[in-house]
Each structure stands twice: as structure tokens, then as C-alpha cells.
C-alpha angles and dihedrals in degrees: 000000000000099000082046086061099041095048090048084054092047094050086042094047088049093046088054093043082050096048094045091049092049104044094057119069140178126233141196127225124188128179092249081082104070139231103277110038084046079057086045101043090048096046089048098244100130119005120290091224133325095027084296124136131207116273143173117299090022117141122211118208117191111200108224118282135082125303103190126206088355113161119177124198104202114202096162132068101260156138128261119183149113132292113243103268098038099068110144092007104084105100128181113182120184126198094253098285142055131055127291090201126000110193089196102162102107083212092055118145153140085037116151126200114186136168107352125129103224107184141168095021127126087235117021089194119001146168131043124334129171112191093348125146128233110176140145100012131129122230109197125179093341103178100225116359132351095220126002114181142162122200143069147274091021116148107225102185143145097016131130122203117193131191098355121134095238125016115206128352124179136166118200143068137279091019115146114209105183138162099006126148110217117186120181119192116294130184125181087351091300136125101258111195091300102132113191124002090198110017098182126164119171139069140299095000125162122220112176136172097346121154113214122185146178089012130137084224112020087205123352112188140169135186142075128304094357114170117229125184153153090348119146129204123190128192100354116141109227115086105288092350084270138105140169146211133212116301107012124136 
């Protein structure tokens, strides 16, 4: 009776593990779509490929090249990143407004964004993420701010922003944002309008071993039980490059 149980679990188990492995698929992007129907395709408005839509698990993967204007609304659970041989090639670059990628459904999570250049938006990523993860892109001459989320327990790691207003803001809890190079506009070694490399409220946050130069306020933060450790601000004008709300510690 036993090895009759065991063997249904095991044929269950292996019909769930089947199902999971079918029903998420990976897809290739390159720059002769354009702009729109990539919009289209992302957001599951008209099939991705084969009459298929997008759909939670999927990975999608740009081949190197520009994709100019391009502006994604993601509603699933889902991967955006490079091919192999495209890392550090994929560029979107917007006309100095708009969002790159607006993560607007207020149940977003488990969305990861890895190795794209996103450059000349108002809003490089925006809008609400839970675990998500945000790594190894580059953020170049956003208008307003680089990344501006709201939500808890997102990795935020190996990116470098360069020339923004403002860096990074988030607002949530249990977020790490950790080893990230963040440059505002500089001009003869002064501050030059950027406002806050790291702008964080919200609670036991960790913010480790990120550079920050060329800010007003390197990192302003404020919350409970927030971690702080091993960061470095140059050249921001604001004391040490670093400031502080009501209850952080």
C-alpha cells in the first residue's frame, strides 16, 4: 500500500513538474519588430509568436541592436534580458519622456530585468514590483528618476546609472540594494541639479557597497531597522553625501 502511494506521488509530482516546464517558454526579439507590436506583443495584446500570448514564467530574450522609442507595459510574471551573445548591446532609447518599462500591474511580482541599456526616458523602470529582480543594467540621461518603485523583498543589484536626476527610489520593505554605481550630473566637479543617488523609505532594508557620485544627497533614507553598510558617496553636497528621516537606524 505504501509503494502504491508513493508511486501515485511520484507520477503526480512528475505531471506538475511536466506541466510547469511546458507552459513557460522563451522568446527571441530583435530590432527588425518595431517599436509598437514589441509593446503590443509584451503587454499580451496580440500573440508573442505562433498565436501564443505571454504568459507567466516566460523569459524574453532582445538580440543586440536599438530599439528606439520602445516602451513595454509588463502585466506577467516574467523574465527580460539579453541573448548570449547581445550583453551589453540591447539599447532602448527613448525621446526624453515616457517610460522604458512600466511594471503597472499593482500585483506585479517575481519580474526580472537584467542586462539592457535604457537611456533618454522620463522613467527608465517604473511602477509597483514585489521580489522582483533588477541587475546588470545601465541607466544613462533618464530625465527624472532611473527606477522608481514601490514594493518589497526586490534585489537591485550590479547596475550602474549615469547622469539621471535622481538614481534609485523605492518604497517597500526587505528590499537589498546592493553594488550598485550611481553617477548624477556633474560639471567642473560640481553638483549639477541631480538631486538623491538612493532615495529609500521603508523598513529593514539593506543597502550595501553602493558608489554614489556627483548627488545633493549621496543616499537619503528613511524607515526602521534599515542596514547600511560599506556605501561610498563623492562629491555630493550635502554633508558626507548621506541623510537621513525620522526612525532609521
Amino acid at each position: 500500500m505504501l509503494k502504491k502511494s508513493v508511486f501515485v506521488f511520484i507520477v503526480i509530482l512528475s505531471i506538475f513538474i511536466l506541466i510547469g516546464s511546458v507552459s513557460a517558454a522563451t522568446y527571441g526579439i530583435s530590432n527588425s519588430t518595431d517599436s509598437d507590436t514589441i509593446s503590443k506583443m509584451i503587454s499580451g495584446k496580440i500573440p508573442i509568436k505562433d498565436n501564443k500570448f505571454i504568459k507567466n514564467g516566460d523569459v524574453v530574450k532582445f538580440r543586440a541592436g536599438d530599439y528606439n522609442n520602445l516602451k513595454l507595459i509588463v502585466n506577467k510574471r516574467i523574465t527580460i534580458t539579453t541573448t548570449k551573445d547581445s550583453k551589453g548591446k540591447v539599447r532602448f532609447i527613448g525621446k526624453n519622456k515616457g517610460i522604458a518599462i512600466n511594471l503597472k500591474n499593482n500585483k506585479n511580482k517575481k519580474i526580472n530585468i537584467i542586462g539592457l541599456k535604457i537611456s533618454k526616458y522620463d522613467y527608465g523602470i517604473y511602477g509597483k514590483l514585489n521580489s522582483g529582480k533588477i541587475s546588470k543594467n545601465l541607466f544613462y540621461k533618464n530625465l527624472n528618476k532611473a527606477i522608481a518603485i514601490k514594493g518589497s523583498k526586490n534585489s537591485i543589484v550590479n547596475n550602474r546609472f549615469i547622469k539621471s536626476i535622481n538614481g534609485l527610489n523605492i518604497v517597500g520593505n526587505y528590499n537589498k540594494v546592493n553594488h550598485n554605481k550611481i553617477k548624477g550630473n556633474s560639471k567642473e566637479n560640481e553638483v549639477d541639479f541631480s538631486e538623491n543617488g538612493l532615495n529609500i523609505v521603508g523598513n529593514y532594508n539593506s543597502i550595501y557597497k553602493n558608489k554614489i557620485y556627483y548627488f545633493n544627497s549621496g543616499i537619503y533614507i528613511q524607515g526602521n531597522k534599515n542596514i547600511i553598510k560599506k556605501n561610498s558617496a563623492y562629491k555630493c553636497s550635502e554633508g558626507m553625501g548621506f541623510s537621513f528621516g525620522k526612525k532609521t537606524q
